[in-house]
Structures are given as structure tokens and as C-alpha cells.
C-alpha positions in Angstrom: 21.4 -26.1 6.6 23.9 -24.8 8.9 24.8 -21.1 9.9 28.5 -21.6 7.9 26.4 -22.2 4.6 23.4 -19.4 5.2 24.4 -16.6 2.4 21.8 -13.1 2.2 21.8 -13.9 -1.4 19.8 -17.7 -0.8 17.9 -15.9 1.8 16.9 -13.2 -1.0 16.1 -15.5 -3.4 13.9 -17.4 -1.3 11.5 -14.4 -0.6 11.6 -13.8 -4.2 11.1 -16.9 -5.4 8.1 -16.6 -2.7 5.8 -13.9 -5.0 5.6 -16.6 -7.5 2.6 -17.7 -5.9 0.9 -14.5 -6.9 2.5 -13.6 -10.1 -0.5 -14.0 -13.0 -3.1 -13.4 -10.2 -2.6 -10.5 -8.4 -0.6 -7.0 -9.1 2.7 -6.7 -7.2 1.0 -3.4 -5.9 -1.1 -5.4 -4.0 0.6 -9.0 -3.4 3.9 -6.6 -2.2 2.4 -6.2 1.1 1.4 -9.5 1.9 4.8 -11.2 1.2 6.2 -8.3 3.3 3.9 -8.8 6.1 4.4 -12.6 5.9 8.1 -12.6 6.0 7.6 -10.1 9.5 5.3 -12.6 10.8 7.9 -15.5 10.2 10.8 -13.5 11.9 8.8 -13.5 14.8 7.7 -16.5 14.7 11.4 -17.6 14.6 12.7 -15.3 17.2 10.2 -16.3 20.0 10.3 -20.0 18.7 14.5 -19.5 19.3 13.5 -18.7 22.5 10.9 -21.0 23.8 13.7 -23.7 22.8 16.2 -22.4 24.8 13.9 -21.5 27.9 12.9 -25.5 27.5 16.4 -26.8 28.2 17.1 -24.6 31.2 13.8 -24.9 32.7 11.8 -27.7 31.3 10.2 -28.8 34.3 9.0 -25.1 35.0 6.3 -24.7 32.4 5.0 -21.7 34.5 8.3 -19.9 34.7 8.9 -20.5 31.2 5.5 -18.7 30.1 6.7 -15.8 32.5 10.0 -15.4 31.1 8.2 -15.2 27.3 5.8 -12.4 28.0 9.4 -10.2 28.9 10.4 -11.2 25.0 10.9 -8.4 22.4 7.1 -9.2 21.1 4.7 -11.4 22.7 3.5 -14.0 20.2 -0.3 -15.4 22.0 -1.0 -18.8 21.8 -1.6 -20.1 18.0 -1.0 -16.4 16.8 2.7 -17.8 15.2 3.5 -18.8 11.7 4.0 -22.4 12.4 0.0 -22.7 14.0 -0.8 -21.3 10.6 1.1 -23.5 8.9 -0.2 -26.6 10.1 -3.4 -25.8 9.6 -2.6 -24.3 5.7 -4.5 -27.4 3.8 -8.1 -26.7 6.3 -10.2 -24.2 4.7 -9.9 -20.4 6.2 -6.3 -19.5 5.7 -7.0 -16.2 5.1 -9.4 -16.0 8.3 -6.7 -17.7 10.9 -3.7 -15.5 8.8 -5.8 -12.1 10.3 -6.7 -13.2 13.2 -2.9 -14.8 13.8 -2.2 -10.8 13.0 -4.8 -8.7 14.6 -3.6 -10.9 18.3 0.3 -10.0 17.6 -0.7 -6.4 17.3 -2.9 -6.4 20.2 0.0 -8.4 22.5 1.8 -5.6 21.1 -0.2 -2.5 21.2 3.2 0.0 22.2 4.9 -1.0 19.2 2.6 -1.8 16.9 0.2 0.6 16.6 0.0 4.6 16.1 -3.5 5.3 18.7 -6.3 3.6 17.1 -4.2 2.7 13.7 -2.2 -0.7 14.0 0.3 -1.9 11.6 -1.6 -5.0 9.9 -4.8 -2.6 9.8 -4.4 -1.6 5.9 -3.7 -5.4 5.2 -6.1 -8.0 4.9 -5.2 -11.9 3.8 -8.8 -12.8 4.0 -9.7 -10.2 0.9 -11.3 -10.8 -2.6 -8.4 -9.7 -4.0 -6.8 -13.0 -3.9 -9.8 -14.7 -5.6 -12.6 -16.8 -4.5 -12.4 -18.8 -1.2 -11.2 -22.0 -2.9 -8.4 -19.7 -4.9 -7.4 -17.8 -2.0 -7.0 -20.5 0.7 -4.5 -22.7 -2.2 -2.5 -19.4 -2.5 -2.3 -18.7 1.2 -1.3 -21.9 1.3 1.3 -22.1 -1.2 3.0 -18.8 0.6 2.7 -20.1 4.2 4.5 -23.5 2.4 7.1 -20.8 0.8 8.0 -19.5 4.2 8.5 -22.5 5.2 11.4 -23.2 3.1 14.9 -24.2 4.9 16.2 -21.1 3.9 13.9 -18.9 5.5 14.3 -20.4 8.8 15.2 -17.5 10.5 16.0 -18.3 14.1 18.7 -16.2 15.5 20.7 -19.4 16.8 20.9 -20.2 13.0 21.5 -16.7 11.3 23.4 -15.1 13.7 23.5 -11.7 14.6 23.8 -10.4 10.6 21.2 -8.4 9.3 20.0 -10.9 7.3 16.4 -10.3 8.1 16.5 -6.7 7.7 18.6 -7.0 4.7 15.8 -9.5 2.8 13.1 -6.7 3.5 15.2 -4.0 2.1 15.9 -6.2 -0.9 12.1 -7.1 -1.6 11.0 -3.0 -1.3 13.6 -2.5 -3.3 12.5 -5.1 -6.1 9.1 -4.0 -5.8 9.8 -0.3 -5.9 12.4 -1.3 -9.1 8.3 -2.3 -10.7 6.2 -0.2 -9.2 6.1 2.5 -11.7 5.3 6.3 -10.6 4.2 5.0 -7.0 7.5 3.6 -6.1 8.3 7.2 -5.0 5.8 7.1 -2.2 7.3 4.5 -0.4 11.5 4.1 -1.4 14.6 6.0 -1.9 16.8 4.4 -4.0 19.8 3.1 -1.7 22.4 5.0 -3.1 20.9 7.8 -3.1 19.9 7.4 0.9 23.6 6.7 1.5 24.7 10.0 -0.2 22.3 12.0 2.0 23.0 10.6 5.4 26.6 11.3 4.6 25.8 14.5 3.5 23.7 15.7 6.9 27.1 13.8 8.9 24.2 11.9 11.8 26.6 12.3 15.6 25.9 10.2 18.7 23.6 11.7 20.6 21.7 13.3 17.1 17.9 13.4 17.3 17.1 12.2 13.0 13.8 13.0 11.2 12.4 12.1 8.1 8.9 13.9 7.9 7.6 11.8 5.0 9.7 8.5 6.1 7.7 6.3 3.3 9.4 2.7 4.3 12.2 4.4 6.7 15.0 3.5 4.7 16.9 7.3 4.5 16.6 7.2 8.2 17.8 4.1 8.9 20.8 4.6 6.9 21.4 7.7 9.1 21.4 5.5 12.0 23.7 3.1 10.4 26.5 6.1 9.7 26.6 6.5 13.3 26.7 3.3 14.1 29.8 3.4 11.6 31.6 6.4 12.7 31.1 5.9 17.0 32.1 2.6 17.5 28.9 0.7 16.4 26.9 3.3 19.2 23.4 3.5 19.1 22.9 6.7 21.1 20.7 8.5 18.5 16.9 9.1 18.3 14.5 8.2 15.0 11.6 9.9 14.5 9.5 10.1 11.4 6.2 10.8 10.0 4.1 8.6 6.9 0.7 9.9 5.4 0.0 6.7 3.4 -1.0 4.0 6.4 0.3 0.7 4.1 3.4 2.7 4.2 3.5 3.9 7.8 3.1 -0.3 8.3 6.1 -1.1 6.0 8.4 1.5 8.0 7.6 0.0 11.5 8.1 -3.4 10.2 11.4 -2.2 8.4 12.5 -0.8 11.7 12.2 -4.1 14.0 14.0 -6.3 11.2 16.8 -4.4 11.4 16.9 -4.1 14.8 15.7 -0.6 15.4 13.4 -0.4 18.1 14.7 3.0 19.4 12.4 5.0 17.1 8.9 6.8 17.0 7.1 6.9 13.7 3.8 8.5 13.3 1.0 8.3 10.8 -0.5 11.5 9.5 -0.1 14.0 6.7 3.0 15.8 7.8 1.8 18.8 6.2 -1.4 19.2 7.4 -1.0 17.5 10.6 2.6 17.2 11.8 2.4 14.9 15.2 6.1 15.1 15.8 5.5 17.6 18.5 6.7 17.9 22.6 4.6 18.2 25.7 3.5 21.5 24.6 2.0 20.5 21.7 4.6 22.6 19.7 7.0 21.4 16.8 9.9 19.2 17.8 13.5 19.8 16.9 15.9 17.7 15.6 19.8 17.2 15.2 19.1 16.5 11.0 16.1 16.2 9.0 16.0 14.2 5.8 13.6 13.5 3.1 12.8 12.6 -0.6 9.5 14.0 -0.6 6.8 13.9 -3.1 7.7 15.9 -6.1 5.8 18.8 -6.7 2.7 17.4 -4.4 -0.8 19.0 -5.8 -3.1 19.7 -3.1 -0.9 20.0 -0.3 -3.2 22.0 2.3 -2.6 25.4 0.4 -6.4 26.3 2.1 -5.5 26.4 5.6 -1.6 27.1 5.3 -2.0 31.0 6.2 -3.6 30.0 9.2 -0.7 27.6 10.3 -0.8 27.5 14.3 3.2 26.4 13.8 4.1 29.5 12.0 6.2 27.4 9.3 4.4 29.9 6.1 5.6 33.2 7.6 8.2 33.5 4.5 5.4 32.5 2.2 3.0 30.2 1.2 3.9 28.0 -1.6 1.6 27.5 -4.8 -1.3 25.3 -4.5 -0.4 22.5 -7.1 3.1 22.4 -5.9 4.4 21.3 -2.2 7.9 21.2 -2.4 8.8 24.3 -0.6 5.9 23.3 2.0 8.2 20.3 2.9 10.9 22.3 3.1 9.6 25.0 4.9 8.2 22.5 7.4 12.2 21.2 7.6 13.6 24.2 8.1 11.4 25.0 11.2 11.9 21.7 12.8 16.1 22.1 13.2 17.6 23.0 15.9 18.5 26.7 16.6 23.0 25.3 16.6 23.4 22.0 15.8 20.3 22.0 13.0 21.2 20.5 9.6 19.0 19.1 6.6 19.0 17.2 3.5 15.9 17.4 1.1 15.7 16.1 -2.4 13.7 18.1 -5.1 12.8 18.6 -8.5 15.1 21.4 -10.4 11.9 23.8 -10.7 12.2 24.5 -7.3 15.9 25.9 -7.6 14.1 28.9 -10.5 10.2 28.7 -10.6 9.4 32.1 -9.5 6.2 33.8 -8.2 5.9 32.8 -4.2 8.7 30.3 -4.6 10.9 32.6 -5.5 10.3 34.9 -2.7 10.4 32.2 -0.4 13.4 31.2 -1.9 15.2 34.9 -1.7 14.4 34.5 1.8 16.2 31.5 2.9 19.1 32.4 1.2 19.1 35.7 2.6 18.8 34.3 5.6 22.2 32.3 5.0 20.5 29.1 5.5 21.0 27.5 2.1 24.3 25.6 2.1 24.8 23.5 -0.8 23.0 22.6 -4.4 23.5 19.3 -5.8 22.4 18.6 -9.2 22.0 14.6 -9.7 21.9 12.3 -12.2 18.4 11.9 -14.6 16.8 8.3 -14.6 18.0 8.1 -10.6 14.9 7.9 -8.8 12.2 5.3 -8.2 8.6 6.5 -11.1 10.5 9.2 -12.3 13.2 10.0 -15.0 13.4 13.6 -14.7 16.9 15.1 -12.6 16.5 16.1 -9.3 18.5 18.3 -7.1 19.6 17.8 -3.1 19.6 21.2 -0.9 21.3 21.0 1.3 20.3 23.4 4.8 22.4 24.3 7.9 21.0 26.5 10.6 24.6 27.7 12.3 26.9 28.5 9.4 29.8 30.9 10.1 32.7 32.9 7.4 34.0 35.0 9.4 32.8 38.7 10.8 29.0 37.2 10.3 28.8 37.6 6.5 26.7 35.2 4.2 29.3 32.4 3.3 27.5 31.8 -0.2 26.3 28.6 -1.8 28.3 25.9 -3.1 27.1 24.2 -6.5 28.5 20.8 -7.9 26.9 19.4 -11.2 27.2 15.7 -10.4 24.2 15.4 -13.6 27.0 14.0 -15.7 28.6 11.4 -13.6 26.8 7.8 -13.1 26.7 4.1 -14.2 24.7 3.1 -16.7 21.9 0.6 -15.7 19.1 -1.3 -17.7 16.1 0.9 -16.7 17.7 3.5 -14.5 21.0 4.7 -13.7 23.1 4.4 -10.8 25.5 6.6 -8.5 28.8 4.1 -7.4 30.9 4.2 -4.6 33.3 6.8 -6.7 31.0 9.2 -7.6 29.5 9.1 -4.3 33.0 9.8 -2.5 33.9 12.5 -5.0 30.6 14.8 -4.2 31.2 14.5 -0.4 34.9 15.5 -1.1 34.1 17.9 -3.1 31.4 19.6 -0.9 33.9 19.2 2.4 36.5 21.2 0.2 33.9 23.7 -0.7 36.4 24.9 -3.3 35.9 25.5 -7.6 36.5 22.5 -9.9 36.2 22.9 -13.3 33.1 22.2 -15.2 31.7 20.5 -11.5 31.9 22.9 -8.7 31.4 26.5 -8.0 31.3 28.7 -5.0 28.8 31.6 -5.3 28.9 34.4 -3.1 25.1 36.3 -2.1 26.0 39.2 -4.4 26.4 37.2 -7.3 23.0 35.5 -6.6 21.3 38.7 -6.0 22.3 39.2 -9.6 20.8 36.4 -11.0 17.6 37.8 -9.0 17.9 34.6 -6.6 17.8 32.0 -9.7 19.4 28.8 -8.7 19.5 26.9 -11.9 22.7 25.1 -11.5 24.1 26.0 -15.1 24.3 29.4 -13.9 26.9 29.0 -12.0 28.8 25.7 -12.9 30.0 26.0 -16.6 29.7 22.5 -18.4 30.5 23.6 -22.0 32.6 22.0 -23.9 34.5 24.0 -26.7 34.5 22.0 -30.0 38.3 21.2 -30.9 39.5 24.1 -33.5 39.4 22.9 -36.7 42.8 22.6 -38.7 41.7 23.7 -42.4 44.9 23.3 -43.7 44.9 20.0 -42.7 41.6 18.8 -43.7 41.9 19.7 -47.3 45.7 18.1 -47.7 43.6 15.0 -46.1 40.8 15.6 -48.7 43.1 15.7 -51.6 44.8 12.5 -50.4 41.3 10.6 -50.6 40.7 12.1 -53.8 43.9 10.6 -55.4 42.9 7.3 -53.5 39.6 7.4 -55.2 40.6 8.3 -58.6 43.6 5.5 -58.4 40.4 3.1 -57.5 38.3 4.2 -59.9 41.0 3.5 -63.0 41.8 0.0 -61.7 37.9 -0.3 -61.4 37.7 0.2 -64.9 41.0 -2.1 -65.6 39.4 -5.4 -64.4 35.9 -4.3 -65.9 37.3 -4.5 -69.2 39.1 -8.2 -68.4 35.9 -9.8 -67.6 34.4 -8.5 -70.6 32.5 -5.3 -69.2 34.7 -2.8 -71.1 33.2 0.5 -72.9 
């Protein structure tokens, strides 16, 4: 198969096609990790075999200079830790064993980029686990997916593929799948695409931008910041990703995510942002970035409420949010993580945080008061990943100016009404996409889908944000023409009573009459 004839869509269809091996055996909770973590281990496995090749025609007769040029490659593959030493071996009992230690080598050749201090990236993930059956079951499915991999279209060397993201691409589209079935925890680890593409437009990511997501889940929001600078500077890649993932499995799926699509410039950490954020500078204090981003768990129970009044980071001192509910944590946490001028945020929330009162709304009062509240933006129901309910994006600027210092308001836009219907969830296109960020660059009324609300207004509605507050969506019934309708009624009345005598008529011709 040449590199004319390689299409993303064969390429996704062969890593699909590849979970058929544990469809009827294993939950695609469970089998989603291994056919991500394979497909990672075959793109390196590709990349350094690429490699080796070429090294072998310039300097074949230099096997030592040839070994010292490969331990300067992007990762370090040891000797039989590669998918093809696998493979060979995939019909001898202990696939599962060699699969781990194949692994556990790659991330010790590769300690600086695959691990987070003592936690590594293939730590949460184990081929050689019950959950694939007994010994006999396991090794014939490991061996099936290591004869997947092995397809022609998953031959991923670079000299075939090219420099497309291809590879990155694949692994978006299989999260993606998986999230599309993973029910309520698909939220944990994926922002729908969309969705990630309205936000990093929103926040507008410059060259030179430090980008955070503290609750990154597979890194695809950031990432797409990355890519709209990329877009908008010349393909540049002078910007910084940083992020932070509680759940390890997913902290794993973000570095890998990163790599295949080419993003090595990036620092994510594992922890609970919350109650250990370990984004932090030489002085052991919060860092600061350009934009923040996130799509945070909604409404998080048991957040760290305990220990929040005693928060060495001061990131509470406008309140401390209920116990059973986290949202304004994570956005508290944002809001003291931007930078003093250039600082600018995106976070996506449930609509209760926009009027639930109690220590949300003070906290709320607060950082409108403090004319750091930009923007609300009411989505579409059905939109997310494990959840139908609408959600809202807020939208945060530290340096926002209207002249002589005053409060330049908040702009709402109902967008609720405006999507494609899909089969289980609906969809924002390009269009609708285009029309909120014109909209919010306008920052001027439109009918029935933007409003611009000035602080005394709000104060009014004591600091309520519900977006029907302030962006009128009814629709007046059409007046009814009286005069009309009963001219039309007496009309249909002749009709029927002209039907009802010819009725009668051919009753009495077939012999039915009185």
C-alpha cells in the first residue's frame, strides 16, 4: 500500500475493526485502554523501525554508530521492547507477560517523558490481567490484537504516512468512539470536538501564550488550543501546554495523545487539581498562564470542601463553594491561575451555577463585581459526552477595559436553540459555531439571541445569571383572525352537509335507503 492510497478513514477503520477481538469478552471501559496503548506502542515501534532502516543504508557497516545515533531518537525503544518482537513471539504462551514487560522497558528508556515522579504512563494498565480471561483466553486475544496491528493499514512508518496527523488523528477518533459509549464516565476523560473548537476560539491562544487545562482528562481542549495557533501564526509552535489529570488511566491517555500528535512541548501532571494543584514555579506557588480552559466535572461531590478554608494558595478568599458541588472550586482555582494583563479563561458548567444561591451566589456577586465575568453562553442540551442536561460556557478576562474604568457588563447569547440533530446527541456545525464567535466579537443585542447587560441591571436581578433573564426567547402566538376562521368554518360546513346528501344519494342506489 503506497503513501498516494493511505486515507485517515482506512486507517480509522482498521483500529476499529481492531476492538473486535474484545467485543463479547470484555467491556469497552476496560478493553479502551488496551487498544489505545497498543496503537502507541505500534507508532513507536514504526517510528524507530523508519529509522533504524534509514540509518542501515547510510551506515551499514557501522553497527556501533548506528546504535549511537538511535539512543538520540525521539524515544528509545530497548532491544525486544518493540511491537514487532512481540509479534513474533504472539502464538508462544505469555503474551500478556512479554506485552508488560515490552512496556514497563519503553517507559523506563523513557523515564522524562513518560512518567510523572514515581507514576509512569503504562502503570494503570496491565495486558497480563484476569480481565481478559484465563491464560489460554488471554494469550489467543493478545494475539489476535498484536495480528490486528499488524494489518497493512496500520503500518505506520513516517516514510509511508507522511507528515499528516494520521496517527494522532486515529487516537482522537477511537476516544472519541469510546467516549460516544461510555455512558456518564465519558465526561471524565473527553470533550466533545466541537465543543473544544468553540472554546479555544473563544479564549483566541497567541504565540508565545502559556495554555492550561487543570482537569485535562485526554488533552484534547488543549491541544486544539495549540492547533489555533498553529493556524493563526504561520503554523508557529511557540506556545507552552500545561495541564493537570486526577484519574491516572486518564493522565496516561493525555500523554500518549500528546506524542501522536506531535506535541512534545508540554507538561502534564497527575494529581487532584483541587486538592493538590502541582502546576506551580520554583517557589512552590501557583503558576500563571496566558488562558486556562476546562470542561470540568459537573457539579463534583466531595471536592476537598474540609481543608478548602485552610488553602495555602488563597484561591477560597471570596468563598468556599458547597460541599457536594465543585464547580465554582474549578473556577475559583482558574481565576487565580491567569495572568494579572494578558489572563483569559474558558470553563464549561452546568446552568445551576449561573443562579444557585447560598455561597455560590456570593462568590458569584463577587466576580462580577470584580468585572471579571465576560461572557455567558448557553449551549445546546444532549451536547456533552454522559450527560443530556444544557450547559453553559463562562467566559473570564482578567484586563477588561470601557472606558473611565467602569464595569463593561456581561454579554449573554442563547445559542440553546441552534444545533444539528444527531442520533444520540446533538451537534454544533461549523455555522453555529461562526455565528456565536461573531456574535460575542460584536458584543452587540440580537433579537431573541444576544443581550448586553450592564452591572446595574444585574444587581437587580440580585446577581442571578439565568440566561432567560436577560435574552428574551418568546415567541408571540400569531393573532388570530376570528372573522376569518368562522367564514372558513361555515365553508366546511356547506362542504359537509353537500357530502352528507350525496352520501345518502348513493346509499339509497345500492339498496341502503331509509
Amino acid at each position: 500500500m503506497s503513501k498516494d492510497n493511505i486515507s485517515q478513514k482506512q486507517i480509522n477503520n482498521a483500529v476499529w475493526s481492531a476492538c473486535d477481538t474484545f467485543r463479547g469478552t470484555v467491556d469497552s471501559s476496560v478493553y479502551k485502554d488496551y487498544v489505545l496503548t497498543m496503537l502507541f506502542l505500534k507508532y513507536l515501534s514504526d517510528v524507530w523501525q523508519d529509522h533504524y532502516d534509514e540509518y542501515q543504508k547510510e551506515h551499514g557497516d557501522s553497527p556501533e554508530l548506528i546504535e549511537e545515533l538511535l539512543k538520540n531518537e525521539r524515544f528509545v525503544l530497548p532491544k525486544s521492547a518493540n511491537f514487532y518482537s512481540l509479534y513474533e513471539k504472539r502464538y508462544e504462551p505469555g503474551n500478556g507477560e512479554r506485552i508488560d514487560k515490552a512496556l514497563h522497558a519503553i517507559e523506563d528508556g523513557n523515564s522524562s517523558k513518560l512518567r510523572d515522579g514515581d507514576h509512569g504512563v503504562f502503570q494503570d494498565i496491565s495486558f497480563n490481567s484476569t480481565k481478559l480471561g484465563d491464560e489460554a483466553q488471554k494469550n489467543d486475544v493478545l494475539r489476535h490484537l498484536l495480528e490486528d496491528f499488524n494489518r497493512p493499514e496500520l503500518d505506520l512508518r513516517p516514510s509511508r504516512v507522511g507528515k499528516k496527523d494520521v496517527i494522532g488523528d486515529a487516537y482522537e477518533f477511537l476516544i472519541d468512539k469510546f467516549a460516544a459509549g461510555a455512558g456518564k464516565k465519558a465526561g471524565e476523560f473527553y470533550t466533545p470536538s466541537v465543543v473544544s473548537e468553540l472554546i479555544a476560539e473563544l479564549v483566541q491562544p497567541k504565540e508565545g501564550d502559556d495554555i492550561c487545562d487543570p482537569a485535562c482528562g485526554s488533552a484534547s481542549l488543549l491541544m486544539k488550543c495549540g492547533r489555533q495557533v498553529k493556524k493563526n501564526f504561520n503554523g508557529s509552535k511557540k506556545y507552552q501546554l500545561y495541564g493537570q489529570e486526577a484519574i491516572g488511566s486518564t493522565w496516561a491517555l493525555a500523554k500518549m495523545n500528546m506524542f501522536l500528535h506531535g506535541e512534545d512541548n508540554h507538561i502534564i501532571k497527575w494529581g487532584d487539581t483541587l486538592r493538590n494543584p502541582r502546576l506551580l514555579d520554583k517557589n512552590e506557588d501557583l503558576l500563571h498562564f496566558d488562558v486556562v480552559v476546562a470542561n470540568p466535572p459537573f457539579s463534583l461531590d466531595k471536592w476537598g470542601q474540609e481543608s478548602a478554608g485552610d488553602d495555602k494558595y488563597g484561591r477560597f478568599r471570596r468563598g468556599i463553594p458547597p460541599r457536594t458541588k465543585g464547580d465554582y472550586a474549578f473556577i475559583l482555582h482558574m481565576i487565580e491561575t491567569l495572568k494579572p494583563k494578558t489572563g483569559r479563561m474558558c470553563v464549561v458548567v452546568p446552568h445551576g451555577v449561573l443562579f444557585r444561591g447560598a455561597s455560590e451566589g456570593k462568590i458569584r456577586q463577587k466576580l462580577i463585581e470584580e468585572n471579571l465575568l465576560d461572557t455567558v453562553i448557553g449551549l445546546p442540551e444532549k451536547l456533552f459526552y454522559g450527560t443530556g442536561i444544557p450547559a453553559a460556557i463562562l467566559v473570564f478576562k482578567k484586563h477588561r477595559h470601557s472606558g473611565e474604568g467602569r464595569n463593561p457588563g456581561v454579554f449573554f447569547i442563547d445559542a440553546s436553540r441552534e444545533y444539528q440533530d444527531g442520533k444520540n446527541q446533538y451537534h454544533l456545525t461549523e455555522e453555529h459555531i461562526n455565528k456565536i464567535i461573531s456574535t460575542c466579537e460584536a458584543r452587540k443585542n440580537v433579537d431573541k439571541y444576544a443581550y448586553l447587560a450592564g452591572l446595574d441591571e444585574i444587581r437587580e436581578n440580585d446577581f442571578n445569571l439565568n440566561i432567560p433573564r436577560y435574552v428574551d426567547t418568546f415567541e408571540e402566538e400569531e393573532e388570530i383572525d376570528l372573522v376569518a376562521m368562522r367564514k372558513e368554518r361555515e365553508k366546511l360546513k356547506a362542504e359537509l352537509a353537500g357530502l352528507e346528501k350525496e352520501m345518502v344519494k348513493y346509499l339509497e342506489e345500492l339498496g341502503y335507503g331509509a
